[in-house]
N, CA and C atoms as a LAMMPS dump frame, in Angstrom:
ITEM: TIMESTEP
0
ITEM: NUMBER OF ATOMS
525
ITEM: BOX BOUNDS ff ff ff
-5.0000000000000000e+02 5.0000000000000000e+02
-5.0000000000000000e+02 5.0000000000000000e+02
-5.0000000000000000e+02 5.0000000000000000e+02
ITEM: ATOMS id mol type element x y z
1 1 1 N -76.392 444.545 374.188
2 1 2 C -76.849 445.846 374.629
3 1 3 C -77.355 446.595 373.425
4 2 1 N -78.697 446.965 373.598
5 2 2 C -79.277 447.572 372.539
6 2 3 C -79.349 449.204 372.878
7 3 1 N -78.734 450.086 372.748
8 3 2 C -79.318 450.834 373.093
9 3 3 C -80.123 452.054 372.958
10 4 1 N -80.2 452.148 371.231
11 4 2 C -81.721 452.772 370.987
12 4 3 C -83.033 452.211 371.237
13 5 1 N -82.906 450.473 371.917
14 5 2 C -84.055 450.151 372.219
15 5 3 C -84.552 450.863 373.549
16 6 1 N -84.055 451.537 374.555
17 6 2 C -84.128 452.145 376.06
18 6 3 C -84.712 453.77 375.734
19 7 1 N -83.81 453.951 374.867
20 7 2 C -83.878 455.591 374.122
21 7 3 C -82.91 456.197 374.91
22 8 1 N -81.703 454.931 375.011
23 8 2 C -80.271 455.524 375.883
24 8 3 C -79.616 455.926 374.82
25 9 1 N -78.767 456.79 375.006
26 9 2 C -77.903 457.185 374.058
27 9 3 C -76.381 457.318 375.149
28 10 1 N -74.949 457.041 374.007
29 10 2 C -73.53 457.099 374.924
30 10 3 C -73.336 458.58 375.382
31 11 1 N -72.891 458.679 375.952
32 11 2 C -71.964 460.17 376.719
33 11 3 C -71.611 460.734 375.414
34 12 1 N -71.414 461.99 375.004
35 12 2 C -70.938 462.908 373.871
36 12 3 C -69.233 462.787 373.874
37 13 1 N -68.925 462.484 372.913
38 13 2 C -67.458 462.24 372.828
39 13 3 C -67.1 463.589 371.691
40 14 1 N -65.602 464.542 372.019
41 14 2 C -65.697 465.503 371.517
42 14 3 C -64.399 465.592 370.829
43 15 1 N -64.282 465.794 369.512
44 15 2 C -62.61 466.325 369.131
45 15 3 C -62.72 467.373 368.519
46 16 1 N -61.557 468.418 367.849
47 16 2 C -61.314 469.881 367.457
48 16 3 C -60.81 469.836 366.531
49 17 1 N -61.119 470.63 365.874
50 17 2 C -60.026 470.681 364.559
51 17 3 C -60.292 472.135 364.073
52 18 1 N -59.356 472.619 363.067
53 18 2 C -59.335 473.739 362.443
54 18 3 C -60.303 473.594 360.91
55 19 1 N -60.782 474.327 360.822
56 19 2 C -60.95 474.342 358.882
57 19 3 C -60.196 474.712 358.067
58 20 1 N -59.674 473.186 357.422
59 20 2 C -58.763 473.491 356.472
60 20 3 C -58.878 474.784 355.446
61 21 1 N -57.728 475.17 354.454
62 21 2 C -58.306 476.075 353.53
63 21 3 C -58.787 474.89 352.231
64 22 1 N -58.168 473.686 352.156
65 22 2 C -58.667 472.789 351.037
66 22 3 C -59.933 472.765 351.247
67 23 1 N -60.371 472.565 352.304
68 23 2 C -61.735 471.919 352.967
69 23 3 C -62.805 472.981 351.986
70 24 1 N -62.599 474.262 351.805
71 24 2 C -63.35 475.016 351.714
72 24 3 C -63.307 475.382 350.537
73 25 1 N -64.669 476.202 349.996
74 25 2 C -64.372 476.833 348.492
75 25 3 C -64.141 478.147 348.398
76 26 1 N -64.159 478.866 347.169
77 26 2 C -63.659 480.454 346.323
78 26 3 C -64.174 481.272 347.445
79 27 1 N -65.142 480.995 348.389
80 27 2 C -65.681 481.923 349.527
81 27 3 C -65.205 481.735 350.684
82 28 1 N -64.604 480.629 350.617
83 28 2 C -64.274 480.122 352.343
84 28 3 C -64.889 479.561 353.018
85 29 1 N -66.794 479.081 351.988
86 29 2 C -67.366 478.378 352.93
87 29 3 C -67.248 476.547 352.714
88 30 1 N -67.129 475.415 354.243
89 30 2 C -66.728 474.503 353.39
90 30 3 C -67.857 473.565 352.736
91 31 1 N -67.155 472.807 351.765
92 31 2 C -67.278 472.076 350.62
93 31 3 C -68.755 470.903 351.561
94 32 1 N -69.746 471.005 351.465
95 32 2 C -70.669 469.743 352.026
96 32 3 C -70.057 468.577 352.501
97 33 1 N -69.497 467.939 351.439
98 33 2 C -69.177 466.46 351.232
99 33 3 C -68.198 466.07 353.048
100 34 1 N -67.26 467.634 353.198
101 34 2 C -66.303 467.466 354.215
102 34 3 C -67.054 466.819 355.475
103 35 1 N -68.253 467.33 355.548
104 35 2 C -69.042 467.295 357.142
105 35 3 C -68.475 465.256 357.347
106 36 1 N -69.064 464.42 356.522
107 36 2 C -68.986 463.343 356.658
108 36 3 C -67.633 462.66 356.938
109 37 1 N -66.328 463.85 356.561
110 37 2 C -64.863 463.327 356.777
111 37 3 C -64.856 463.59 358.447
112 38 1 N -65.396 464.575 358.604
113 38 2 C -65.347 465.285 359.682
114 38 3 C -66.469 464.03 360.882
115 39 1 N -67.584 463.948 360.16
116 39 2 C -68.379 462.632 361.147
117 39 3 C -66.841 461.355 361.483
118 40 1 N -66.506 461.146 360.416
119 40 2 C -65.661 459.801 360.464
120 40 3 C -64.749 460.136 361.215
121 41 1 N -63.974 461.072 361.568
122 41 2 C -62.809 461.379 362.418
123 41 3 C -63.767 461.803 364.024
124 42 1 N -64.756 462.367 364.113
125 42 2 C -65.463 462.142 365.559
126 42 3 C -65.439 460.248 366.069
127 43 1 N -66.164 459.789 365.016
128 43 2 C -66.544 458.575 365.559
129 43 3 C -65.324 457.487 365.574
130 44 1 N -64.108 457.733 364.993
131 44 2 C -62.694 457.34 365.523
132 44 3 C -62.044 457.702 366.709
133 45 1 N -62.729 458.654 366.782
134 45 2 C -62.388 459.453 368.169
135 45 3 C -62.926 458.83 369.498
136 46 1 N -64.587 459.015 369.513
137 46 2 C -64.859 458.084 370.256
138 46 3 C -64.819 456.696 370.318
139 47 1 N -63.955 456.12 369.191
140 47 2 C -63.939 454.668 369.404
141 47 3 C -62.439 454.791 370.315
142 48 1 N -61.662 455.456 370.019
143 48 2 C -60.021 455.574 370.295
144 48 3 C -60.347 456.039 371.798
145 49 1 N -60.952 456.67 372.532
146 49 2 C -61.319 457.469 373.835
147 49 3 C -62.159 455.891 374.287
148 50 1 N -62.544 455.113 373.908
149 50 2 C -63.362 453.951 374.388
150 50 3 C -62.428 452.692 374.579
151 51 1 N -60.827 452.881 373.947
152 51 2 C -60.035 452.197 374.133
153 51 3 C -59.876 451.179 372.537
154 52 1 N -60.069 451.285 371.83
155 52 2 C -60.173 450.995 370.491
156 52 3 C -59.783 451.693 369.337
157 53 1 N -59.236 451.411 368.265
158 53 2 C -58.588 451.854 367.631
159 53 3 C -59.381 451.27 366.059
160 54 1 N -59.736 452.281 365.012
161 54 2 C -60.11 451.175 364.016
162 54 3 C -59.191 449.891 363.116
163 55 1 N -57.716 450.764 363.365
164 55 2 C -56.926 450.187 362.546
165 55 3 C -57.298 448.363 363.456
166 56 1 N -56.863 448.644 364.946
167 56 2 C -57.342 447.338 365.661
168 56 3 C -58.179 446.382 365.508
169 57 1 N -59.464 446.996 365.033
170 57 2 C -60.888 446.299 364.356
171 57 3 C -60.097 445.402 363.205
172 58 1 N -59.685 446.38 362.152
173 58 2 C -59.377 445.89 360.664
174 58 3 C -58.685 444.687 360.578
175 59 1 N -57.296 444.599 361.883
176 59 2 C -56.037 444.122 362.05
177 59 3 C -56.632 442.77 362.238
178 60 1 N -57.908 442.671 363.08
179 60 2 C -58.389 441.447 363.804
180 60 3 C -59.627 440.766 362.817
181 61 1 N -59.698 441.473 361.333
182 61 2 C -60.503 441.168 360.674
183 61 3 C -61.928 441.42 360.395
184 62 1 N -62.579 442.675 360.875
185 62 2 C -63.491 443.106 360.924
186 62 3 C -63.772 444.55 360.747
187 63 1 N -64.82 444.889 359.867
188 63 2 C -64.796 445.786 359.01
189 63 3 C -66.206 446.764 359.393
190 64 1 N -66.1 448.012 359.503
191 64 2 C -67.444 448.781 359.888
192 64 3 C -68.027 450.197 358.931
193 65 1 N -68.681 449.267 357.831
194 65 2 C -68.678 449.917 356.537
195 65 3 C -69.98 450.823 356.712
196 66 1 N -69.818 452.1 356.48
197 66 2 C -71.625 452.817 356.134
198 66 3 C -72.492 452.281 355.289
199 67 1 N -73.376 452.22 356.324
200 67 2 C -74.827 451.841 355.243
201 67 3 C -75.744 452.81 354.946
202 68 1 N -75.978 454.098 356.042
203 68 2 C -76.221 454.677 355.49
204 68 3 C -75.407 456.454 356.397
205 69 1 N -76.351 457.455 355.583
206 69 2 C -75.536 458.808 356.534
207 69 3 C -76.96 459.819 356.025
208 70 1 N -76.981 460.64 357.01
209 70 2 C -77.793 461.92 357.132
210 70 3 C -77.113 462.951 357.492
211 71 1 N -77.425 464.254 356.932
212 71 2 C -77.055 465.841 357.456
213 71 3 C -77.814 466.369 357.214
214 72 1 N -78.362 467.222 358.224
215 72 2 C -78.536 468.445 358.549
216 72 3 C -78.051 469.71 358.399
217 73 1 N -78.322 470.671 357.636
218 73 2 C -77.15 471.724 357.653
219 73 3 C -77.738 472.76 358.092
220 74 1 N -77.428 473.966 358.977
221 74 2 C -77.808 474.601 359.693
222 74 3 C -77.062 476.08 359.078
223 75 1 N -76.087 475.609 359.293
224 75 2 C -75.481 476.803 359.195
225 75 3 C -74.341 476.555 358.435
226 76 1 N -73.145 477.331 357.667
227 76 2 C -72.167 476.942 357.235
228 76 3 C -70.754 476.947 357.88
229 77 1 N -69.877 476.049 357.732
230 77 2 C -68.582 476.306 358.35
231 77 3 C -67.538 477.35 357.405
232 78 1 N -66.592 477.866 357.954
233 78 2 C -65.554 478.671 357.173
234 78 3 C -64.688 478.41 357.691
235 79 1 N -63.52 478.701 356.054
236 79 2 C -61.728 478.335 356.404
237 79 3 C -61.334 479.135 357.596
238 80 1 N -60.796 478.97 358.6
239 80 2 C -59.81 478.805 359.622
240 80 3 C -60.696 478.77 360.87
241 81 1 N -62.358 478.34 361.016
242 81 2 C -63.441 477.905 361.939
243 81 3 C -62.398 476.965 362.727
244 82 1 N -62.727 477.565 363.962
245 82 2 C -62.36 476.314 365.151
246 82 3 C -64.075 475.363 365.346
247 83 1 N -63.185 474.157 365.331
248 83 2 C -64.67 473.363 365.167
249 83 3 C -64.59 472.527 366.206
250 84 1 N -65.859 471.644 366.801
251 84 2 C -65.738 470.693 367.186
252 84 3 C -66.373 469.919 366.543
253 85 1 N -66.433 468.657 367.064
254 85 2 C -67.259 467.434 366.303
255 85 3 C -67.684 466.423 367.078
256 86 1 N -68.686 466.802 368.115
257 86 2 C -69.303 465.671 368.438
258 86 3 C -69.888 464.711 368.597
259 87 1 N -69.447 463.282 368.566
260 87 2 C -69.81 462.348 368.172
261 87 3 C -70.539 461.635 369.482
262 88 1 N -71.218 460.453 369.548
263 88 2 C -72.347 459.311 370.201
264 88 3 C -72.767 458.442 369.837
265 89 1 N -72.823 457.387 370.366
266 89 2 C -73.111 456.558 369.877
267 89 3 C -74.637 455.77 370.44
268 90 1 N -75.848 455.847 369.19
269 90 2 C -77.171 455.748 369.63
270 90 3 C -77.767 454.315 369.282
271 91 1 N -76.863 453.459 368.647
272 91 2 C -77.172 452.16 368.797
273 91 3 C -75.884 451.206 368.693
274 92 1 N -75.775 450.473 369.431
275 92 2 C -74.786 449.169 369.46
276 92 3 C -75.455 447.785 369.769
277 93 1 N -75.218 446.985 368.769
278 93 2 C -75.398 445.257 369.22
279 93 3 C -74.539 444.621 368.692
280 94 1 N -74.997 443.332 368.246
281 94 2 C -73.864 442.764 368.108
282 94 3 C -73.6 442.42 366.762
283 95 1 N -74.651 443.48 365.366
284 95 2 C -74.588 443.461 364.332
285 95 3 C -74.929 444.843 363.72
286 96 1 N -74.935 445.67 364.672
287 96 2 C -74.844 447.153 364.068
288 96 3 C -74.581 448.278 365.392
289 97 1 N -74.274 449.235 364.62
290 97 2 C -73.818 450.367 365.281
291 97 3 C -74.729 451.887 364.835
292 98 1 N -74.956 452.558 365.648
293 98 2 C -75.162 453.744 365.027
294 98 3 C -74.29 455.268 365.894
295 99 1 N -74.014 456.167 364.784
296 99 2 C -73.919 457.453 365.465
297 99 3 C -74.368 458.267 365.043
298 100 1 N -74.829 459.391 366.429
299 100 2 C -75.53 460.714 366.307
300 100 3 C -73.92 462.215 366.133
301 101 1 N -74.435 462.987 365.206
302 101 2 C -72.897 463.553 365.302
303 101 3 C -73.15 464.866 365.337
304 102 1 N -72.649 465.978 366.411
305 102 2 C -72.882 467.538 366.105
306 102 3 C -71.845 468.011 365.567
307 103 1 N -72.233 469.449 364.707
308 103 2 C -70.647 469.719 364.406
309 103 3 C -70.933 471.072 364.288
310 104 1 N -70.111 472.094 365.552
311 104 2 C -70.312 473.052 366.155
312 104 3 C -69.144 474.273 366.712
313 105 1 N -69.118 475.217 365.803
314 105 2 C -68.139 476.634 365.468
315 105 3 C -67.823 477.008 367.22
316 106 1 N -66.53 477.055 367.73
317 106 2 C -66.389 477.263 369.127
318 106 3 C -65.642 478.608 368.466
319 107 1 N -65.873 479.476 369.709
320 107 2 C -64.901 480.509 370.005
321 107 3 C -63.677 479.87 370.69
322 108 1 N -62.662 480.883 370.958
323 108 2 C -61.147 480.763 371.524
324 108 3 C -61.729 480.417 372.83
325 109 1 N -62.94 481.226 373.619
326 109 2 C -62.918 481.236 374.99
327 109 3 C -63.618 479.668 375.271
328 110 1 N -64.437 479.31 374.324
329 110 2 C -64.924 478.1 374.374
330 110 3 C -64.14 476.703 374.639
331 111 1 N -63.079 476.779 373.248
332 111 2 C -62.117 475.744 373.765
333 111 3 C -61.528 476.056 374.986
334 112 1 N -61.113 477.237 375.326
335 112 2 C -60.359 476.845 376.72
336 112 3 C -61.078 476.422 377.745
337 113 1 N -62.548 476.732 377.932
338 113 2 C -63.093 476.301 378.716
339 113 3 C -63.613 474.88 378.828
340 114 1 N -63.464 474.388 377.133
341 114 2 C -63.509 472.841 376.869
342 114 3 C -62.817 471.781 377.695
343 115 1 N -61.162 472.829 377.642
344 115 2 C -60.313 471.53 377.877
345 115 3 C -60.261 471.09 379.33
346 116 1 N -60.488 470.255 379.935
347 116 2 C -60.295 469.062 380.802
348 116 3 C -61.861 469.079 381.002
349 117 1 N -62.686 468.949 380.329
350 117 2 C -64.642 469.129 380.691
351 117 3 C -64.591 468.231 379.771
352 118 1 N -63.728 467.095 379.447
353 118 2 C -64.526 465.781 378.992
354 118 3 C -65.349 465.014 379.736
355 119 1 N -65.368 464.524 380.851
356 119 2 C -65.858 464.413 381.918
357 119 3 C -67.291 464.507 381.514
358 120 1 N -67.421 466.141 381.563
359 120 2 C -68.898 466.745 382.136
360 120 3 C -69.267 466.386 380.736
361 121 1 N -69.185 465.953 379.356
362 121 2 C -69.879 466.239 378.192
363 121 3 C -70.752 465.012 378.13
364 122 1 N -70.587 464.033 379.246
365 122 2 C -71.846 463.048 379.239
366 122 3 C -72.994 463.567 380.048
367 123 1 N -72.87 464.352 381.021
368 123 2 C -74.022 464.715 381.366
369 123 3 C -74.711 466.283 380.241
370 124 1 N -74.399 466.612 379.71
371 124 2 C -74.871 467.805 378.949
372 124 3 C -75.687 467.167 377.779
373 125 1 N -76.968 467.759 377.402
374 125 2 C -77.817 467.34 376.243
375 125 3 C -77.289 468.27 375.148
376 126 1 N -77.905 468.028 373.696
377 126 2 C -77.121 468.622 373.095
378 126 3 C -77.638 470.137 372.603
379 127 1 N -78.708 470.696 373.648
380 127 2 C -78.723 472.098 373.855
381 127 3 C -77.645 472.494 374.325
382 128 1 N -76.996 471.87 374.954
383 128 2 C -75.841 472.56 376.412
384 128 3 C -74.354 471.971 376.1
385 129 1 N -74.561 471.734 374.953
386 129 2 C -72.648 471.798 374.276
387 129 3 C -72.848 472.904 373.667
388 130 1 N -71.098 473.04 373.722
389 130 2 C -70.673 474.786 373.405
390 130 3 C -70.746 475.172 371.618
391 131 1 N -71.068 475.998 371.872
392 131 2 C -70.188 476.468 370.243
393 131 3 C -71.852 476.333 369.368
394 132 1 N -71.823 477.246 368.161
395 132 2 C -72.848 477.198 367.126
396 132 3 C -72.856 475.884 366.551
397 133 1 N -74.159 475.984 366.379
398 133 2 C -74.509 474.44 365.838
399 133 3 C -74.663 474.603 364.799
400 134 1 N -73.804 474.105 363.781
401 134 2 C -73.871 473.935 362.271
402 134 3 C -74.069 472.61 361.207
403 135 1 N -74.251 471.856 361.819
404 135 2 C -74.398 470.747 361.582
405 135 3 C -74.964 469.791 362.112
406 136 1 N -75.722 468.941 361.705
407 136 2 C -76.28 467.42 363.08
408 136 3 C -76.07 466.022 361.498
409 137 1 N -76.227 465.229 362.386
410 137 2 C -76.174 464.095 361.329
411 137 3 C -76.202 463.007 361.93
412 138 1 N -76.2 461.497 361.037
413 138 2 C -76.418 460.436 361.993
414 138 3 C -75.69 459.281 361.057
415 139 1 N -74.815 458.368 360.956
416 139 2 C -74.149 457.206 360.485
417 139 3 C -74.642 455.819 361.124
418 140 1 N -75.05 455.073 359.925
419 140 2 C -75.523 453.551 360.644
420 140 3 C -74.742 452.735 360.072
421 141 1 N -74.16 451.363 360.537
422 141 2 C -72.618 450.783 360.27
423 141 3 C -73.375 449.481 360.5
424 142 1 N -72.638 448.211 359.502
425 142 2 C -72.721 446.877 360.033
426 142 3 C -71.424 446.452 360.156
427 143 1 N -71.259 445.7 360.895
428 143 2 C -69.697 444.64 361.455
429 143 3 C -69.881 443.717 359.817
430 144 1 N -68.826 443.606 359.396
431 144 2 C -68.44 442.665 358.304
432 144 3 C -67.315 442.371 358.577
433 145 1 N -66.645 440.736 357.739
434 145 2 C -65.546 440.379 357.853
435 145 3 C -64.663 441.211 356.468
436 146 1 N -63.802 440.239 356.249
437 146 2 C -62.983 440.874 355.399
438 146 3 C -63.817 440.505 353.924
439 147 1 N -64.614 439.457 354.011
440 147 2 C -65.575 439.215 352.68
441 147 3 C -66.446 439.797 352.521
442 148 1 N -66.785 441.019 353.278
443 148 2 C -67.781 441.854 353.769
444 148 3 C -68.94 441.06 353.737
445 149 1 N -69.308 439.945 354.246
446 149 2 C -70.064 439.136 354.798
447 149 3 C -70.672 439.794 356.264
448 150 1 N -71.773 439.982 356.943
449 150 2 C -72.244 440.587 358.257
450 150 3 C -71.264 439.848 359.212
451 151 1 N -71.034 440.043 360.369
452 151 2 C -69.901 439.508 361.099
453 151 3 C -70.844 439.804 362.785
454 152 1 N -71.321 438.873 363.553
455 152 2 C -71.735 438.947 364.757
456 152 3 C -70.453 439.183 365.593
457 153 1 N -70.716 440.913 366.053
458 153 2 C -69.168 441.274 366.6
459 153 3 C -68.932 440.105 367.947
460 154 1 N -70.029 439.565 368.548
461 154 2 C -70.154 439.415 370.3
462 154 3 C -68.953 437.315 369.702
463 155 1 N -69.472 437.199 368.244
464 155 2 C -68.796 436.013 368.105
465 155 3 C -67.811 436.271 367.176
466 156 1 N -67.078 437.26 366.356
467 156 2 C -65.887 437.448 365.888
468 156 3 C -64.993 437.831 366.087
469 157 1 N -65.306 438.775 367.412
470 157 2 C -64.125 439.515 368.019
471 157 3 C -65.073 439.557 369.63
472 158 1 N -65.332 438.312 370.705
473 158 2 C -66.388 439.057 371.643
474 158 3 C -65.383 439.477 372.853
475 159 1 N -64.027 439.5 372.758
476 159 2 C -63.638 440.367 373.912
477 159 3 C -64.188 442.242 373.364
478 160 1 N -63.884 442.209 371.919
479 160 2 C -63.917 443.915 371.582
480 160 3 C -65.372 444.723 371.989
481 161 1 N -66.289 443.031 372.177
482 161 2 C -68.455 443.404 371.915
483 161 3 C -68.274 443.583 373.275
484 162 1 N -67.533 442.807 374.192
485 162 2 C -68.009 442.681 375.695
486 162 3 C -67.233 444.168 376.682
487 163 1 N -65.824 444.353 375.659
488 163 2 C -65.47 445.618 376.05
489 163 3 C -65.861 447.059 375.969
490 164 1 N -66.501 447.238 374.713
491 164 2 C -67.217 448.019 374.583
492 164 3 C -68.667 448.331 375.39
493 165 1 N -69.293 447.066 375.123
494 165 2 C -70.268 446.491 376.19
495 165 3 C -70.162 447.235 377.53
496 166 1 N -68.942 446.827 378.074
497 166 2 C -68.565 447.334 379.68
498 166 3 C -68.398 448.957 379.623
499 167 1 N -67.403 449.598 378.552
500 167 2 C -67.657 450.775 378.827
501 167 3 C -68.338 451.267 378.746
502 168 1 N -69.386 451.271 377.946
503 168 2 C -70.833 452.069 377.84
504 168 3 C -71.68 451.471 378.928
505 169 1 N -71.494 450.578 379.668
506 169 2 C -72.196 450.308 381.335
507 169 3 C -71.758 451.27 382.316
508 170 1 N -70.183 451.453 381.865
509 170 2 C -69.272 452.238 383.099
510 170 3 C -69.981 453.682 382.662
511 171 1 N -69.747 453.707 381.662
512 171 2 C -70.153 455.294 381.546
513 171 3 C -71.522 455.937 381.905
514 172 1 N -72.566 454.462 381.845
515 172 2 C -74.027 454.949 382.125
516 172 3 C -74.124 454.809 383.224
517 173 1 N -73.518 454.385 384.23
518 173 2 C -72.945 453.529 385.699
519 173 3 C -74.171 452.746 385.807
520 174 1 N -74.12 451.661 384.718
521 174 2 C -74.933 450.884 385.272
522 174 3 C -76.419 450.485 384.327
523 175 1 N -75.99 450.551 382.796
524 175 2 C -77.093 449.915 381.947
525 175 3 C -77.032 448.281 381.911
C-alpha cells in the first residue's frame, strides 16, 4: 500500500501535552529543536492508537530511523501552552514511511471538546482541527534491521506490514 501514490493520506491521529518550562527559553518561548521531540511522541502515538508499540518494532528487530525532517514555523509555542500534536501518516510501503505533523495551541474549551472526537479527526482536513496552528512539518523513515541495513517490513516482520496494512484499509473503509 502506497499511499502518497493515490494522494491518500491516514486519518489525523492526536495527543496533548503541556509545555514544559525546560522546553522553553529566558522568555518562555519554546526552544525550536523541541517541535521534532514533540513530532516523535505524535507519531508513537499514532503508531500505539494503530495497535503497535515502537519498543515492539525494536524487540522484533527492526528499526525506523529519520532520514529526513521539515518545519514550518508559524507561530511560537509558550511555557505552560496546552498543545496538541497531530500526527498522519502520508506514505507507507514496505520500505518507507512518511509523516505529516501539526502542532497546534488549544484553549481549555478546545480540549474538552476534543475528548471522545477521536473518531471525527479522520474526517476533518487540516483547516478544521482545533487550536492555533503553530507548527506543520513532515518526517520520512526507512525500516532497518539492527545492522541498519534497509529491512523490507512486508518480509521482516509481514504480520506488523499486513497489520498496519489492514488498519489503514479499516480506517479508509476500504483502500
Amino acid at each position: 500500500m502506497e499511499l502518497q501514490q493515490d494522494g491518500l493520506r491516514s486519518r489525523w491521529y492526536e495527543s496533548t501535552l503541556r509545555v514544559r518550562y525546560q522546553e522553553s527559553d529566558q522568555m518562555g518561548v519554546v526552544y525550536h529543536a523541541n517541535y521534532l521531540n514533540w513530532f516523535e511522541s505524535g507519531r508513537t502515538e499514532l503508531l500505539r492508537q494503530l495497535g503497535f508499540t515502537y519498543r515492539e518494532l525494536e524487540n522484533q528487530g527492526v528499526l525506523l530511523p529519520v532520514t529526513s525532517a521539515d518545519l514550518q514555523f508559524k507561530s511560537p509555542a509558550r511555557y505552560d501552552d496546552l498543545i496538541s500534536v497531530y500526527a498522519r501518516m502520508t506514505t507507507f510501503s514496505a520500505l518507507r514511511v512518511a509523516f505529516e505533523y501539526q502542532v497546534r495551541r488549544l484553549s481549555e474549551a478546545e480540549v474538552r471538546n476534543l475528548e471522545g472526537s477521536a473518531a471525527t479527526l479522520g474526517q476533518l482536513r487540516s483547516m478544521d482541527l482545533p487550536g492555533e496552528l503553530l507548527v506543520t512539518g513532515s518526517t520520512n523513515h526507512v525500516w532497518v534491521n539492527r545492522e541498519w541495513k534497509p529491512a523490507r517490513l512486508d518480509r521482516a516482520l509481514p504480520e506488523l506490514f499486513h497489520a498496519i496494512k489492514g488498519a489503514l484499509r479499516e480506517e479508509r473503509g476500504s483502500v
